[in-house]
Each structure stands twice: as C-alpha cells, then as structure tokens.
N, C-alpha and C positions, 0 to 999 in steps of 0.2 A: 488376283494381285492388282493393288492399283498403278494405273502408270505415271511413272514418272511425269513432272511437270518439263515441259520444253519452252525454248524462247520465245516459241508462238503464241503459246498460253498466257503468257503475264499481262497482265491488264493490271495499271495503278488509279488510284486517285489523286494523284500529282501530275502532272501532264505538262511538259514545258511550252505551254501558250503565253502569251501575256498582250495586253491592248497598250502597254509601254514599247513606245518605238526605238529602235535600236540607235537614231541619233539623238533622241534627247536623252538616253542612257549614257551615251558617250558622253555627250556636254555633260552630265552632272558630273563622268568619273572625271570629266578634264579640270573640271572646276574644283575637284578637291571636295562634290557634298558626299554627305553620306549615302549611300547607296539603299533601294528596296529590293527586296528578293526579285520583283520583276522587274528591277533594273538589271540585275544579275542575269536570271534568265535572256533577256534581250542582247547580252554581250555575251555570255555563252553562247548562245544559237546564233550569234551576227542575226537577229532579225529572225522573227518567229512567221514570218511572213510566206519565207520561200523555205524550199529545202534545205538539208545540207549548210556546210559553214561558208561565207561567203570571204574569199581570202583577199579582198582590199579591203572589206570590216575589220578581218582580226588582226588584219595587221596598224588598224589605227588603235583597236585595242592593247597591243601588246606596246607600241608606242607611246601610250596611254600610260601603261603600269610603268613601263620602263622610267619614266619621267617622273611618278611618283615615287618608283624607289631611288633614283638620284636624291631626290629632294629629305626623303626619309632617314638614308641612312649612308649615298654621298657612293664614292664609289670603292670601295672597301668589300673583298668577298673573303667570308671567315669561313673557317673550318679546327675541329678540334681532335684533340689526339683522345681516341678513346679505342678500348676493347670490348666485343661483344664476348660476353660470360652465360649463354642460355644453359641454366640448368638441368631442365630437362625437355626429352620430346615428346615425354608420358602423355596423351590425350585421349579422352571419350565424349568430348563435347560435341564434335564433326559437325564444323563448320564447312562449305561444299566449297567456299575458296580459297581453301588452306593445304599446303602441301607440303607444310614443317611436320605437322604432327604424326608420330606412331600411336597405332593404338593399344593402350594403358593396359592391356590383358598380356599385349607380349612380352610384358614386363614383368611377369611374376615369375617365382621359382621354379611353376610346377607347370608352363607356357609349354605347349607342342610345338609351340614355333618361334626359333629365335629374331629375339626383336632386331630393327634393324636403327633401331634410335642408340639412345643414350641419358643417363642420368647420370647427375654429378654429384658428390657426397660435399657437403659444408667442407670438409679442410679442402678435396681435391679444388673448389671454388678458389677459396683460400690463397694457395699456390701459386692458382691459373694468376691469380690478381697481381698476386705479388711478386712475382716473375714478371708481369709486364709494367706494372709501375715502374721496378730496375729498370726497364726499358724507358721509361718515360713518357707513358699515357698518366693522365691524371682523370679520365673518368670512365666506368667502367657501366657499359648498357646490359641488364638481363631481362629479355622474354621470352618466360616458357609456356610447354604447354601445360592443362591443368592436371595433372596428377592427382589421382586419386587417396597416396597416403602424404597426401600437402595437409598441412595444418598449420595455422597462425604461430603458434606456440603450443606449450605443453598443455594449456589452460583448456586450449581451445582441443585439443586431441582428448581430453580428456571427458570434453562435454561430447566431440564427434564417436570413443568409445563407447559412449553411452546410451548414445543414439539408439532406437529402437527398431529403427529401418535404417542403417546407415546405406543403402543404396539409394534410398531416395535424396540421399542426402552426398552423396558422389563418394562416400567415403572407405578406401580398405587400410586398415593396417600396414603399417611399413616391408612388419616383418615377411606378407605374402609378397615382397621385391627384392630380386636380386640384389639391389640396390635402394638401399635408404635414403632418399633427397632432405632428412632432417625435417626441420620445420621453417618457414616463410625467413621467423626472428632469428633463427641460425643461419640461415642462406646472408641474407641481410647483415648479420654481420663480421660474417666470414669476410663477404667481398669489401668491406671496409675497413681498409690495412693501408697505413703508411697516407692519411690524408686525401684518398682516393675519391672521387664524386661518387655514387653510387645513383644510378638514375635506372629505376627501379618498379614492380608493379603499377601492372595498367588496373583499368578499373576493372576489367576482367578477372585478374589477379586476384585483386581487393575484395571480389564478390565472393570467389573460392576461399579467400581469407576468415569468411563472418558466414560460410552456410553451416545449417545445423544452429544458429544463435538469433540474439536480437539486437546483439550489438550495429551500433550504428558504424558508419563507414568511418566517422572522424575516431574512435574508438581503435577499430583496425591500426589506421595510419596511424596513429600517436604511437600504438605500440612498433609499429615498423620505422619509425620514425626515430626513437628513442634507441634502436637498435643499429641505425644506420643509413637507413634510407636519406636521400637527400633529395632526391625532385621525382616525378611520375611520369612516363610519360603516355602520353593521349592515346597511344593507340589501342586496340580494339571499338574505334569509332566508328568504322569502316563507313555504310552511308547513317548518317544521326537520322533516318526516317524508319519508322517502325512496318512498314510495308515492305522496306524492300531488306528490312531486318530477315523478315518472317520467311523470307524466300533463303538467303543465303546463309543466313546465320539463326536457323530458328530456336538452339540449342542456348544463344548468347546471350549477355547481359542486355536487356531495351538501352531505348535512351534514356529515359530517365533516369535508370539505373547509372549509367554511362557520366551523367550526368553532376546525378548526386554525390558520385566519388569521386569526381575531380575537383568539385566544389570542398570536399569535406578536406581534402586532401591539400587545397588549399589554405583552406581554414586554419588548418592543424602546422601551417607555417613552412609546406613545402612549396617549390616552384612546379609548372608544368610544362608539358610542348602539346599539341593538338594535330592530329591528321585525320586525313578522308585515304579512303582507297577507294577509288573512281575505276569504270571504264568496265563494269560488270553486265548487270540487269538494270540499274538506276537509270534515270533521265538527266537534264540538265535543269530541271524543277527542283528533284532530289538535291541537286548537288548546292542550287544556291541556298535553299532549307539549312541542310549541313554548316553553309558556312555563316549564317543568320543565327543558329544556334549558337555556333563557337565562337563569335560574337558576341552575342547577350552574356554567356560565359565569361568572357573576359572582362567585362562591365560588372558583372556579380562576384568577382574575385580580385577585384582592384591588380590589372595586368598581370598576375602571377604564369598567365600563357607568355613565355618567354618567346617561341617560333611556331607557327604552320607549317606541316609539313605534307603535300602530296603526296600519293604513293601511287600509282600509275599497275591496275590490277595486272599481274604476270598470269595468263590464264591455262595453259600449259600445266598437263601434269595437274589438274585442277577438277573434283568432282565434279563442278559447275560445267565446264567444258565437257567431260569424259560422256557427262549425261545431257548433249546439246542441251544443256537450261542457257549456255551463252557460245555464239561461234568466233569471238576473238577480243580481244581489248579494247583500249580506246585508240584512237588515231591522234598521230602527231599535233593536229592542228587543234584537239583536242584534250591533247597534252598540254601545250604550250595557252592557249586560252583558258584550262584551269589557274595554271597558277598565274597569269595575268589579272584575272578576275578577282582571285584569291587575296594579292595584292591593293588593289581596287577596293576591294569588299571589305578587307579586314582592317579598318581604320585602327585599332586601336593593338594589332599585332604588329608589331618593328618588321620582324626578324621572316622572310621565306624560303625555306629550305629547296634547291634544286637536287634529287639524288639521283646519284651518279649509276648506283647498282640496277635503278629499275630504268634509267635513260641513255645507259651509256656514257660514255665523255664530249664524244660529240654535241650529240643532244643537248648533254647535263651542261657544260657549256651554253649551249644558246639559251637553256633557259635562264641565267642569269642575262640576257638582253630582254626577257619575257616580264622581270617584274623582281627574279628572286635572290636575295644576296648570301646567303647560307650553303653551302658546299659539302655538308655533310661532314664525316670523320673519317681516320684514318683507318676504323676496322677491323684493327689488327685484333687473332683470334690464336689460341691456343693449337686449334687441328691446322691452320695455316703453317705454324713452324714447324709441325710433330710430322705433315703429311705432301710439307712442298708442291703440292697439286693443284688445290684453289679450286677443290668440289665441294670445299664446307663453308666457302667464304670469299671475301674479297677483299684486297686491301691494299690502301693508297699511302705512300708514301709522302712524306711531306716534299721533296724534291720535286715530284710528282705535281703537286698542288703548285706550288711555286712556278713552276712551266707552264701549267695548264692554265693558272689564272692571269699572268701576265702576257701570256698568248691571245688574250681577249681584252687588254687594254687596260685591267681591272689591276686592285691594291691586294695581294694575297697577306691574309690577316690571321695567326694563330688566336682560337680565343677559349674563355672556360666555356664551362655550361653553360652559366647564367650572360653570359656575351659581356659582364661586366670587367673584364681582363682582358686584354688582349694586347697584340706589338704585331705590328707590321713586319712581315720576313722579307729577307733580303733575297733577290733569286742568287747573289752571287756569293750568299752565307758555301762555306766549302766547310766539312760538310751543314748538309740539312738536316735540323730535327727539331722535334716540341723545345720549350724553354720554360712552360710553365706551372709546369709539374714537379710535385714535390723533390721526384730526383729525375729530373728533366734537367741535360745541359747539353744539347742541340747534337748528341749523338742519334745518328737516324733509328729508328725503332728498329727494324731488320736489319741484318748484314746484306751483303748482292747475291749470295747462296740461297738465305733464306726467301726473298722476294718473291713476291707473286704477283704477273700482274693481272688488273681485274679484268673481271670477265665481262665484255660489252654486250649485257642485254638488253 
C-alpha cells in the first residue's frame, strides 16, 4: 500500500522568492500602480529576504490597503440579509479539505449505514425559501455537494440514462435515494419564490451540470439561468494553481475549467463573487497567482466580479489535517495580510469581503481596518430555527451588525447582491431588521427565542 503524502513531501514549482524588494512593492501599492505577482509576493512575505512575517512591514502594509479602501469605497461597511439553502451533502468527489460532505452511497435505499447528511427535495427548498423571505431575506445562497442522481434537467438525465458507463460519468438514478434532489432546473427554481436573489452554482456545480455531454458551460448557465438563477458565486477556487490543485482537490474541477465557467456564466448575463481559501499546503507565490488570475478574470468579464472573498482554511476535522498532509492553518498576521494585499492587488474589484464565521467578530472586525469593507450576511438557515442550537449554522442578526460596525467607527450599510441598493441603518432603528426585500419591513429576522448566537471560530 502506498503511503500517504505528508507536509514533508510537498515540493512545488511556485516558490515564494522574488528579486522585488518589499519597499519598492509598498511604494507602488501606496502610489495607487498596479501591482506584479512579485509585488504581491514581496507584501505577503514582508520581504523574501528573511524569515517569517515581519510585523512593522505588515503593518505598513495593512495601512497601505486600509487607505486604499477609504478612498475606494469611503467608510461604509455593508452586509446583506440572506439565507443559506444547501441542498444537499450527497458527495464522492473527496476533496481532503472538505468536511461538509457525506459520502453519496449512504444515501441510497438499500445503505448499511445511515447517512449522517441530508438531502432536500425542490418543494422542501421551496418552503425553506419562502418562509424566510416572510421573514425578510431577499437573497438566498445554495452550495452543495455533488450528488450523484444531480442532473441539469430532464434532457440532460436522459442523455446521463443513457450513458453507457454512467460511473465514469458520476452518475446513479434518483430512484437508488432515499431522497430525490430533482434536477439542477428544479432546485433553481423552486428557490425563486416571491423576487428572491438566487445566488447559485459554483463552477463546480456547473461542471456536474454538463458531465456525460458536450455542452458548453454558457449552455448550462443559460438553461439555469432561465430558470432562476441570478449570479454564481466563485467558489470552488480554492488555490487557482494546478499543483496545489493536484494535492488537495485532485478529484475537482482545474482551473481552467474553474475558469471557463465563470467566464461563460458571465457571458450568459449573470454577475459573480471570487474567493481563495488559503492557509493549507499553498505558498504565498500560490496565492498572489490566484489573485493575478481573478484579476485578468475580471478584465475578461467587464467587472461582473462584484466582491473577493477570503476564506481563511478551517483545518480541523479535515482529511488534510487527520492525514498530517497539513499541521494547522494560516496565522493571524497571515490572515490579515491576505486580504490587505487582496485589496492592493485587486484593482479592478470594489468590494472585500471580511468573514465573520471563519474569523470570529473580533478578528472579523479588525479585518475591516485591514483593507476590507463587506461583512458578510446574516445566514439565517432553516436547521437554526427547527434546532435552536447553532451546530448547523451561524447567524447574525442585523441589531448585531449595527453594534458591531459602529463599534469600530465604521457606516453599517444594508445592501443587495449586486451592492447596487443599499441605505445606511440607523443603530437606534428600534426594532432592527432588512428593509429591502421584497417583504422586508425592518422586523428583525428571528424573534429572542429563536436566536442564535455565532459561533467564534
């Protein structure tokens, strides 16, 4: 049997060196030029010179984005009222930093082992949605896992029927599941009820969408499109270099792939959002790659990336960890000089997402003095009010948001998706809630019973 790969073994061909000095990196980001991947490099490492981050560098660095996001977008930190709706946890991809997904066999009828996930049928979707619009979200996020009887539509079920190996092709019939997830077009537009945003398969998604065919990706999204879909968002990018692909996610879409469907998905006249999840096996070479791609991206899709979004790897409960391939995350200092950089880097993206769930409040806080003005949503989840506990979820309150942002000096701002709505909230609105949702009229989303509050990891 072969052994497992450990953290000792990785060797890349990215290496974060560079002969760009870390102060004439600074002077370009102060001056507002555009940035080179070893400019990046040199303000990530504080200087590739010595070891280790050097904390009077990053902190001219964080000073640095800080200043640029004044000037960018003023001081204004938004946040929006949405619900997460994952359909299912069905998965056989196994990726080694994923610790959402069950695996997709203990889903079936005739399993020796009950699964410990969940699958949702189009109307329960339905419901979920439309219960919390009443409430007063007006955008609704779903990421699942890939499920095996997922099909585009009936078109496309019918070509994956047909299929002549459909294992190579990921595919079983519905009817070996407990549970029927429908297809992509019925998920899609179950959850768009009552003027809802529906922000919707990743390219991950998109790619399970079109296996078994030769349909192109804009193909796909026209038809999920037409159905409901309203924007995409980026994630499954985790790091955009095909090296450290091969290590963590070797089952997943490349980048190219990663690529071509959010370009296509563009195309086809949706918006998007873009993230990295850092702090694994990658380098700091890795990471300004990443964010040089999601750039040239956003230049090939004429700004359709609405935000950047970090995601700071929780490694815990994680194959990658369980199989030392990694012995812990990334560190604060490299936390906080992602998205400073990220800022810096990404001229042509507004909008940087701080989240709360994978930083805490604390933290999530400071990083908006780091570079980023986006605060994430409110979260609210269906198992949150059925299970009062806050093991399936997390969720902030707009009361909440309003404390926390004027606590820091900052303008707390309700906004849409697309950041083009929005109204300043008042901390001394009594009560607090969204306002801009189709039946949004500032009643707070929970009652005090219901409430849950997040979990600081």
């Amino acid at each position: 049997m072969e052994r497992p790969v450990t953290e000792a073994d990785l060797t890349f061909e990215h290496v974060p060196e560079t002969d760009q000095s870390f102060e004439n990196a600074l002077a370009k980001a102060r001056a507002g030029d555009r940035l080179t991947v070893d400019d990046a490099i040199a303000l990530l490492t504080t200087g590739t010179d010595d070891e280790g981050i050097d904390r009077t560098r990053k902190e001219q660095v964080l000073e640095a984005a800080d200043r640029r996001r004044a000037d960018v977008v003023g001081e204004e930190v938004t946040f929006v009222a949405n619900l997460n709706n994952n359909v299912t946890t069905a998965c056989n991809v196994g990726c080694l930093f994923c610790n959402f997904k069950d695996a997709a066999h203990t889903f079936e009828r005739d399993a020796d082992v009950e699964t410990a996930g969940f699958t949702k049928t189009p109307a329960e979707s339905r419901e979920i949605v439309a219960d919390a619009v009443d409430r007063g979200i007006y955008e609704v996020t779903s990421v699942s896992g890939l499920h095996p009887a997922f099909a585009l539509d009936e078109e496309h079920r019918e070509i994956l029927e047909a299929h002549p190996d459909p294992k190579a092709v990921n595919y079983k019939p519905p009817e070996r599941y407990a549970t029927d997830p429908g297809t992509y077009v019925e998920q899609m537009d179950a959850m768009s009820v009552d003027g809802v945003h529906v922000h919707s398969m990743t390219p991950e998604e998109g790619y399970h969408a079109r296996r078994g065919t030769e349909w192109s990706y804009e193909e796909v999204y026209s038809r999920l499109h037409e159905a409901g879909l309203d924007t995409v968002p980026g994630t499954a990018a985790e790091i955009l270099v095909d090296e450290v692909r091969d290590v963590i996610c070797p089952g997943k879409i490349d980048t190219d792939g990663w690529l071509e469907a959010m370009e296509a998905a563009a195309n086809v006249g949706m918006g998007l959002t873009a993230t990295m999840m850092y702090g694994h096996v990658e380098n700091e070479a890795h990471r300004a790659l990443h964010l040089k791609r999601v750039r040239d991206l956003q230049e090939r899709v004429d700004g359709a990336i609405t935000e950047f979004v970090p995601l700071s790897f929780v490694h815990q409960n994680t194959p990658l960890f369980e199989h030392d391939v990694v012995s812990g995350g990334a560190s604060t200092d490299e936390d906080e000089l992602l998205i400073a950089v990220s800022r810096l880097f990404l001229d042509n993206v507004d909008h940087i997402q701080s989240s709360w769930v994978k930083y805490g409040d604390e933290q999530g806080l400071k990083m908006l003095s780091c570079g980023a003005d986006d605060f994430m949503g409110t979260i609210l989840s269906e198992e949150i009010t059925k299970r009062a506990g806050g093991e399936y979820g997390e969720y902030r309150s707009f009361a909440d948001y309003a404390d926390l942002i004027t606590s820091v000096g900052r303008v707390p701002v309700e906004r849409s998706t697309d950041y083009e709505t929005r109204r300043i909230v008042d901390p001394d609105e009594s009560p607090i809630g969204p306002r801009l949702g189709p039946k949004s009229d500032g009643t707070p989303l929970l009652s005090t019973e219901e409430r849950v509050a997040p979990a600081d990891d």
